[in-house]
C-alpha positions in Angstrom: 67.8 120.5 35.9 67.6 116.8 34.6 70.3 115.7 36.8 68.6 117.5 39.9 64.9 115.8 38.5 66.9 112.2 38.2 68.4 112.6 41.9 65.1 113.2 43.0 63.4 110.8 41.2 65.9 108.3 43.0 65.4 109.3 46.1 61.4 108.8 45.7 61.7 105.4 44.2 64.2 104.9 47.7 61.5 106.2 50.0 59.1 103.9 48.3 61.1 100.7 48.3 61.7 101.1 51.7 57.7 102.4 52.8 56.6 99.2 51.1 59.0 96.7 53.0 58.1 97.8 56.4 56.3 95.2 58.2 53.1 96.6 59.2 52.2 94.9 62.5 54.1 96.3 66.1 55.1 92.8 67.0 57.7 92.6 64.3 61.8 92.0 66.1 63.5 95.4 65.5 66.8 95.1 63.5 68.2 95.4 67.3 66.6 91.9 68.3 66.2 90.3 65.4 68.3 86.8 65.0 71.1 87.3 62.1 70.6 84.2 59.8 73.8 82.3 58.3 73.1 80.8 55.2 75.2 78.1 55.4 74.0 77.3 59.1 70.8 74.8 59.3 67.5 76.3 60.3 66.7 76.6 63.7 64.1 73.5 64.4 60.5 75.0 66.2 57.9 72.6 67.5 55.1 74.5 66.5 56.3 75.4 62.7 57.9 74.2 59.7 61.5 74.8 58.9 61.2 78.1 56.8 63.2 77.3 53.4 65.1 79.5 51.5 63.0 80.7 48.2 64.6 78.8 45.2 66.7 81.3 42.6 64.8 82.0 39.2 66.1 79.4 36.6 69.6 80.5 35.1 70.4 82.3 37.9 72.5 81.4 41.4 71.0 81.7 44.8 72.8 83.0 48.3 73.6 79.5 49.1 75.6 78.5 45.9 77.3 81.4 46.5 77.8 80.8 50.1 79.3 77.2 49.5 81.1 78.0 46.4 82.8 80.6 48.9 83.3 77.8 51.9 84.8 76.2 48.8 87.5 78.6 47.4 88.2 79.2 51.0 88.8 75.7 52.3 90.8 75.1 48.6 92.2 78.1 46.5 92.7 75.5 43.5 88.6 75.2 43.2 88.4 78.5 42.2 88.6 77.5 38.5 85.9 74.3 38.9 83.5 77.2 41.1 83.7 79.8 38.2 82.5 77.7 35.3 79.3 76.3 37.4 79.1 80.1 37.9 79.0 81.0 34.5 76.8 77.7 33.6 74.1 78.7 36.8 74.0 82.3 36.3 74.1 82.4 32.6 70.9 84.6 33.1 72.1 86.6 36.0 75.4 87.7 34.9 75.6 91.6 33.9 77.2 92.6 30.4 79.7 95.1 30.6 76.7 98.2 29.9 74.9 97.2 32.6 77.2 98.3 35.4 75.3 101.1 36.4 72.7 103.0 38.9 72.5 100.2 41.8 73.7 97.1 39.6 77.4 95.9 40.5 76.8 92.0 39.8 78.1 89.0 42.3 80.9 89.9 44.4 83.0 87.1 46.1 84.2 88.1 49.0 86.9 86.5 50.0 90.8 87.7 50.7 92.8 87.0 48.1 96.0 84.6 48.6 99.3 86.6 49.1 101.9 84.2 46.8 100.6 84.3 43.7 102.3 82.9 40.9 102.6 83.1 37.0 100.1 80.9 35.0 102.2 81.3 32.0 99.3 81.4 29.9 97.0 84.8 29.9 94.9 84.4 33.3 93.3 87.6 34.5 91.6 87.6 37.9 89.3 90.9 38.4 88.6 92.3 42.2 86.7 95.5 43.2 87.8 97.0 46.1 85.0 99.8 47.2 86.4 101.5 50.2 84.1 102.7 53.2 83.6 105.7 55.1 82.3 106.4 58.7 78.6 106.8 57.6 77.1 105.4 54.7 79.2 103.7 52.3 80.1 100.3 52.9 83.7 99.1 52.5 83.7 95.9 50.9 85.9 93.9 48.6 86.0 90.8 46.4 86.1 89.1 43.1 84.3 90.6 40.1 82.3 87.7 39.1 80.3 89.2 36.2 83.2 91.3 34.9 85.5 88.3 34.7 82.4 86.1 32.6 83.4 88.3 29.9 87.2 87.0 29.5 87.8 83.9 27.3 87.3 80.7 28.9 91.2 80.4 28.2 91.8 83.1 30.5 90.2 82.1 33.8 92.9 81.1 36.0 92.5 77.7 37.9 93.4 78.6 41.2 93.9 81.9 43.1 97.2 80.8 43.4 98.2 81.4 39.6 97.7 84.1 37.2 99.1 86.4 35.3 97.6 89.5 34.9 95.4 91.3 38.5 92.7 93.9 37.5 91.9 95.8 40.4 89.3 98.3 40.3 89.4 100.6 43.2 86.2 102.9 43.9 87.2 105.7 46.4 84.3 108.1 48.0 85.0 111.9 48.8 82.6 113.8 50.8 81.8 117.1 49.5 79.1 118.5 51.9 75.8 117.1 53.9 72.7 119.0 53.6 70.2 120.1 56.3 68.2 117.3 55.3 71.1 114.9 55.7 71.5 114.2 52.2 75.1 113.3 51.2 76.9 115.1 48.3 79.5 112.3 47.3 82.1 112.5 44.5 83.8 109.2 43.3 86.9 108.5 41.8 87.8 104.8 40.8 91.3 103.2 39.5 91.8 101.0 37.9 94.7 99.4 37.5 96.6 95.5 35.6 99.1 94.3 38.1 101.5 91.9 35.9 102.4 88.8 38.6 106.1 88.1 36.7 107.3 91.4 36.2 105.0 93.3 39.3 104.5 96.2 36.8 101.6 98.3 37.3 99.2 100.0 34.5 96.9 102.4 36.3 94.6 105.0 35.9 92.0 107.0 37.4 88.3 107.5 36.4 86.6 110.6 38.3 82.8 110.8 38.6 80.6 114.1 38.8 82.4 117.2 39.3 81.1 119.8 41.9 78.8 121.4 39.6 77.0 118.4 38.4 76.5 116.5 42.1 74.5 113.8 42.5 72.6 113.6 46.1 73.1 110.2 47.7 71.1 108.8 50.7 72.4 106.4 52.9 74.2 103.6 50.3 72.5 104.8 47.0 75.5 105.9 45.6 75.1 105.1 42.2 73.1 107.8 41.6 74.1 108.7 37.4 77.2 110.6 36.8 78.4 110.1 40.4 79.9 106.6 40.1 81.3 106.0 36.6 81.5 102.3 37.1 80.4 101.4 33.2 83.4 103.9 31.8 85.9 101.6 34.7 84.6 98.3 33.3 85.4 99.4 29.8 88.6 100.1 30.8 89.3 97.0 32.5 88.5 95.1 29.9 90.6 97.6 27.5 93.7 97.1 29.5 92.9 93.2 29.5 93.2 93.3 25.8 96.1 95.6 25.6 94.1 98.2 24.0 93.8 100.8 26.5 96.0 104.1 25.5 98.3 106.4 28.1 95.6 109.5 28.9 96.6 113.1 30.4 94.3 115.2 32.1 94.8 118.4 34.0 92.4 120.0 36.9 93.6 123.2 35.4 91.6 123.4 32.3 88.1 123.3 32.6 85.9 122.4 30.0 88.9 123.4 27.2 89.7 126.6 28.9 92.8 126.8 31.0 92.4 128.6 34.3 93.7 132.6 34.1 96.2 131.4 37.5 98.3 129.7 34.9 99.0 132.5 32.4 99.6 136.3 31.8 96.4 137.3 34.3 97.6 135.0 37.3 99.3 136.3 40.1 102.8 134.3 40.2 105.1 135.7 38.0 109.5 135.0 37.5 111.1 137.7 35.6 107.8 139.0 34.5 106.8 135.6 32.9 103.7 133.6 34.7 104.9 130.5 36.6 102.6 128.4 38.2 102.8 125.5 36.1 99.7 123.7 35.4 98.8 120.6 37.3 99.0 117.1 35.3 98.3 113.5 35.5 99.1 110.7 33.8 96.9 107.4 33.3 97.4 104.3 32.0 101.3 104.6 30.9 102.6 101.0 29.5 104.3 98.7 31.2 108.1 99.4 31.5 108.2 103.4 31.7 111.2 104.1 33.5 110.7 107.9 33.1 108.1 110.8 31.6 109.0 113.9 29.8 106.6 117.0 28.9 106.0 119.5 26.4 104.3 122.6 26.3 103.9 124.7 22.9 102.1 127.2 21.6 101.0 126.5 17.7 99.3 130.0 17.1 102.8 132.0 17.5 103.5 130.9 14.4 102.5 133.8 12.2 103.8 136.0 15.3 107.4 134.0 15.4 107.2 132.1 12.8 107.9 128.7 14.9 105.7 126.7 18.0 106.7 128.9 20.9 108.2 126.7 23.4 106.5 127.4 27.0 107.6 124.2 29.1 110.2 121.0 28.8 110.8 118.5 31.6 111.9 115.5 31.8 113.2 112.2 33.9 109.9 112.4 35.9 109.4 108.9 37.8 105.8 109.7 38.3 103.3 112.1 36.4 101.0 113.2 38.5 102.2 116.5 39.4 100.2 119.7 41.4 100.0 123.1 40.2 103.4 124.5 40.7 105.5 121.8 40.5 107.6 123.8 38.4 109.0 125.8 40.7 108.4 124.1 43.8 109.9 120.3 42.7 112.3 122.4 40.6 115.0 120.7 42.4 113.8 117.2 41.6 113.2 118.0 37.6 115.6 118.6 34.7 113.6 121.4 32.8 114.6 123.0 29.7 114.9 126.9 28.3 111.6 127.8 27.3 110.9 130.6 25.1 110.9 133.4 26.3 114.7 132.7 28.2 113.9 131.2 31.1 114.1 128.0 32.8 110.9 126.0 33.5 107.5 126.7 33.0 106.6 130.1 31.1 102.3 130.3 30.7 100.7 131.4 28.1 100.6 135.0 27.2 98.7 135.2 23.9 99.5 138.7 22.6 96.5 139.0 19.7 93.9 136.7 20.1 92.8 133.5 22.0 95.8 131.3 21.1 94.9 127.2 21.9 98.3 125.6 23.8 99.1 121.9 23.1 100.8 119.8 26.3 102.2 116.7 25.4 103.1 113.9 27.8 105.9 111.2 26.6 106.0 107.9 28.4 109.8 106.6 27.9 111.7 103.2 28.3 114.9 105.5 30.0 115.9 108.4 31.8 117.9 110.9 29.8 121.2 112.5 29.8 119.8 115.8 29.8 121.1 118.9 32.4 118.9 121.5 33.7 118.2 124.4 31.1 118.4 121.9 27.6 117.5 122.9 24.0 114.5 122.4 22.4 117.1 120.7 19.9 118.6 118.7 22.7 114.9 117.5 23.9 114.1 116.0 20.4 117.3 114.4 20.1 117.2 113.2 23.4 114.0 111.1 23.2 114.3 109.8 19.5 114.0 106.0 19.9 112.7 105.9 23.8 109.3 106.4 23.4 106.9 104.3 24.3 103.2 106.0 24.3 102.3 109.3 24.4 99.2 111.5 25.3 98.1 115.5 24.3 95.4 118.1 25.7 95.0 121.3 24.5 93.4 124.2 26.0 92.7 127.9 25.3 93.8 130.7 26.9 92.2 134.3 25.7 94.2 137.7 25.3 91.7 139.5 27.7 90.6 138.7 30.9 86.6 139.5 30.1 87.2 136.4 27.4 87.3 133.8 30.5 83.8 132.1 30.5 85.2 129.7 33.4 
């Protein structure tokens, strides 16, 4: 109900805004007619009135035509980029958002400008920070560019001189999905942003995604109001910008099949896919933010409640030398060919889902980022498994989720 209060709330305050800027005289030029005006092209002289002047910016903050000439600037000479970017910071010191700020219609300056294609490394920590929001064939704009007020948070040390050296690219990457359109033409938009650190020496590639609002908590957007609360999680991708700047982020691993801690009934004893009387539609997984030279990923699936019932973690899934982890429900069986997976528990090969025989049991899936791929063959040990990744690991990431014994104990 608040979110649903909120979204209309924004919608009013829309309405408003735009009722109170409508020029209220007929002989006003329709946005049809009406001349576009260049800010860095000289008014158009009129014999019967004064040149009108552009309103001068607040003090500490930039106006449209420092940004427009800083732009002409960078464009004409991608080595002034470091000489633009501290007059920035010096002229805007009042305009330029802090990292909690990046929220419901606040994005800060944007520079648009395409960035050079042979870059090379500074040697010395520079980060450069674009935003790439990408468009649709309605309302959302595409439009890309440098972060201006993300990068004022870096170190003076790290601003890069020219857009023709640096060392480390942030690119945050906001990506729409249409869910439905009311009958009132209201939009309901889901948004998913990644962010990812590009290292210019090596060309490895952290990344990560960051989902907004799920379908039962929408936000209603109208025309380019997307940033309606929990629909565009750009504060939670600024944090983790500036974590993987810092080297502080850590590897995540989420999974579309448990819900709220509750995994699905599809993937256990009450789905429908079943080998040898065992469920197995494996659950679906990604992977965020693994470090920097992870050659391969392996996984493990246990159960710790089976061990008063077996008196050891009951094994249900091992894979491993997985390039990529970001793998759909099923991949078990249906990239069985391109996985080595180990002898679960119960005998079989691949994924075996949970099948809690007394009570709700919680199930622990761990994700294991590794520096090699390993000499393993189809069916391994749970012995072989450990021994196999002892010394190659390089992060790792759990999630847990519950599974009940009945199928009236589901609340999803």
């Amino acid at each position: 109900m608040k979110q649903i209060i909120r979204v209309v709330l924004i919608f009013v305050l829309i309405t408003l805004s735009a009722c109170s800027n409508t020029p209220q005289t007929d002989s006003a030029p329709s946005a049809e007619t009406a001349p576009v005006s260049d800010p860095t092209s000289a008014p158009a002289s009129s014999p019967t009135s004064a040149p009108v002047e552009e309103p001068a910016a607040p003090e500490g903050m930039v106006s449209d035509a420092f940004m427009a000439e800083g732009l002409s600037r960078i464009n004409a000479d991608p080595g002034a980029f470091g000489a633009f970017f501290a007059e920035y910071r010096e002229q805007n010191h009042l305009g330029i958002l802090a990292p909690e700020d990046f929220e419901i219609f606040q994005m800060g300056q944007l520079l648009d400008l395409a960035l050079p294609a042979n870059a090379q490394p500074a040697g010395a920590d520079k980060v450069l920070i674009v935003y790439k929001q990408l468009g649709d064939d309605a309302s959302i704009t595409a439009q890309s560019g440098i972060l201006l007020d993300l990068m004022a948070q870096l170190a003076e040390e790290q601003i890069p001189d020219s857009l023709l050296s640096y060392d480390k690219l942030i690119e945050v990457t906001a990506n729409p999905r249409l869910l439905s359109t009311t009958d009132k033409g209201l939009r309901l938009i889901q948004w998913a942003i990644e962010v990812s650190c590009r290292y210019i020496d090596t060309g490895d590639r952290v990344s990560g995604i960051i989902e907004g609002s799920q379908p039962e908590d929408l936000a209603s957007v109208l025309e380019d109001a997307k940033y309606a609360a929990g629909s565009f999680p750009i504060a939670e991708a600024v944090n983790r910008a500036l974590e993987l700047i810092r080297g502080e982020v850590e590897m995540t691993l989420s999974s579309s099949g448990i819900i709220e801690g509750e995994i699905l009934p599809q993937y256990g004893i009450f789905g429908e896919q079943m080998k040898d009387g065992i469920p197995s539609l494996s659950l679906p997984l990604r992977v965020g933010f693994a470090p920097a030279g992870t050659l391969s990923f392996a996984i493990r699936m246990v159960d710790p409640d089976s061990m008063p019932i077996a008196g050891y973690e009951w094994v249900h899934w091992m894979a491993v030398n997985l390039e990529n982890l970001d793998l759909p429900e099923n991949a078990s069986t249906e990239w069985a060919e391109q996985m080595i997976q180990g002898r679960n528990d119960f005998g079989t090969v691949g994924y075996g889902g949970p099948t809690p025989p007394d009570k709700p049991h919680t199930y622990l899936i761990t994700v294991y980022a590794l520096d090699a791929m390993l000499d393993l063959q189809n069916g391994f040990t749970k012995k072989a498994f450990d021994a196999a990744l002892e010394g190659h690991i390089l992060a790792e990431a759990s999630i847990t989720g519950v599974y009940p014994n009945t199928i009236d104990g589901f609340s999803n």
